[in-house]
Kinemage of the C-alpha trace (Angstrom):
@kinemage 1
@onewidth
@group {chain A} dominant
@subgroup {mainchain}
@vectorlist {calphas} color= white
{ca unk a 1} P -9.099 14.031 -0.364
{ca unk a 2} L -5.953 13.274 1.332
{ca unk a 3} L -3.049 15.585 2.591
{ca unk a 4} L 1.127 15.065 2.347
{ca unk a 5} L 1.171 15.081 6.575
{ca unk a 6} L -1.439 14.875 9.131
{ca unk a 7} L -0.251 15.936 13.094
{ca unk a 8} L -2.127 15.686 16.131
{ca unk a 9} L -0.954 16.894 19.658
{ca unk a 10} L -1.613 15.806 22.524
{ca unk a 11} L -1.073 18.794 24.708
{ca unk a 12} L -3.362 17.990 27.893
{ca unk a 13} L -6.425 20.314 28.976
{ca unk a 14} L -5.297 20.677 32.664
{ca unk a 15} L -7.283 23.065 34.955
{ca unk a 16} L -4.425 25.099 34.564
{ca unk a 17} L -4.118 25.959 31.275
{ca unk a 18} L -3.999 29.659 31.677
{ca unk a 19} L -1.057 29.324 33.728
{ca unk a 20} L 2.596 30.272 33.036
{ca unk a 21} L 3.856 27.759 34.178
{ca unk a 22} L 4.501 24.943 31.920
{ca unk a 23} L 4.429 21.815 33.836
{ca unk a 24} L 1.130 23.226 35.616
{ca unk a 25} L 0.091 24.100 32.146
{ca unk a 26} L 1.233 20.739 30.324
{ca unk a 27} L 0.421 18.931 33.364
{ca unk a 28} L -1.711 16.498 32.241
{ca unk a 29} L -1.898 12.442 32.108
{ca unk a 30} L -4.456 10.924 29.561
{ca unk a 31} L -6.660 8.516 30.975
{ca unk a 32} L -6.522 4.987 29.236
{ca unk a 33} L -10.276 5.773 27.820
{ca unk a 34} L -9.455 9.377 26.198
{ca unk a 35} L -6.479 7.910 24.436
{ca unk a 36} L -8.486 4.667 23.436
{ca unk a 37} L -11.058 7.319 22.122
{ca unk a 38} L -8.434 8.751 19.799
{ca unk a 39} L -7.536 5.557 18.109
{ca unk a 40} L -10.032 5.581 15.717
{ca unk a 41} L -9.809 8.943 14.381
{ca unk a 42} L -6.094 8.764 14.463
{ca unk a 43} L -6.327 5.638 12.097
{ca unk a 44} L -8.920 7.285 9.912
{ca unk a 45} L -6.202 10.434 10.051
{ca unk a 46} L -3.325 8.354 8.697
{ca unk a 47} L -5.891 6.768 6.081
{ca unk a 48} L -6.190 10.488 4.502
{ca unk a 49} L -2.329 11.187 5.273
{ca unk a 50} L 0.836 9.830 3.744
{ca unk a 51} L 2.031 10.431 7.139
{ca unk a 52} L 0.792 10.896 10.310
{ca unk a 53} L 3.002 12.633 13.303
{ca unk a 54} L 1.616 12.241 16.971
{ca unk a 55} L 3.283 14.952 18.973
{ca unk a 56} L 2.595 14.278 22.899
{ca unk a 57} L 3.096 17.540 24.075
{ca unk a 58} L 1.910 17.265 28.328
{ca unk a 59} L 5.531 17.471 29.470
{ca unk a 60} L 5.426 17.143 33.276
{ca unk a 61} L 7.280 14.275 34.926
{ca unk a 62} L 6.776 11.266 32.337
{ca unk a 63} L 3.495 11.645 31.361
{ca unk a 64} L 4.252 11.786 27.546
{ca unk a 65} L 6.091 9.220 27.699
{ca unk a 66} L 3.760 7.101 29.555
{ca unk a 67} L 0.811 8.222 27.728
{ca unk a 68} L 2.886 7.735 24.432
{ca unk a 69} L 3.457 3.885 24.993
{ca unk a 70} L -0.149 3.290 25.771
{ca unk a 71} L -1.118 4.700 22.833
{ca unk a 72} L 0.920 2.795 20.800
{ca unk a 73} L -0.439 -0.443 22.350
{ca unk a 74} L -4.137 0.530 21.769
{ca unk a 75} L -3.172 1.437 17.970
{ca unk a 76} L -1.084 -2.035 18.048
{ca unk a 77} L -4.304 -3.664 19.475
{ca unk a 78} L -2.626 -5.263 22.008
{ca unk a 79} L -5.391 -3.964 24.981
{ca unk a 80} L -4.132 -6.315 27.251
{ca unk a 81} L -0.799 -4.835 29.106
């Protein structure tokens, strides 16, 4: 089976997820092992997809944007930056 589009996001799972508040709520960094965790099941994602959109989601300070370079470089395979 395979699907036109296949999205993930990466929203965090902060303690404070109940919270109002979006950058308590968002507030989370992903640790260099969750996001290596994801790699396989993102590339087995975008082997059922024609495309595949990761949306990183955990908006306080730069922590998508952080968390969205290292997760390029673990799908590049380059581990070692």
């Amino acid at each position: 089976m395979t699907a036109d589009l296949a999205v993930v996001r990466f929203h965090g799972h902060s303690e404070k997820w109940a919270s109002r508040n979006i950058y308590e709520r968002f507030g989370y960094l992903y640790s260099e092992a969750e996001l290596r965790d994801w790699v396989p099941k993102l590339r087995g994602l975008a082997e059922l997809a024609d495309a595949t959109h990761v949306v990183m989601n955990n908006c306080c300070r730069d922590y998508a944007q952080r968390n969205t370079k290292q997760l390029i470089r673990l799908l590049s395979g380059d581990d070692h930056s």
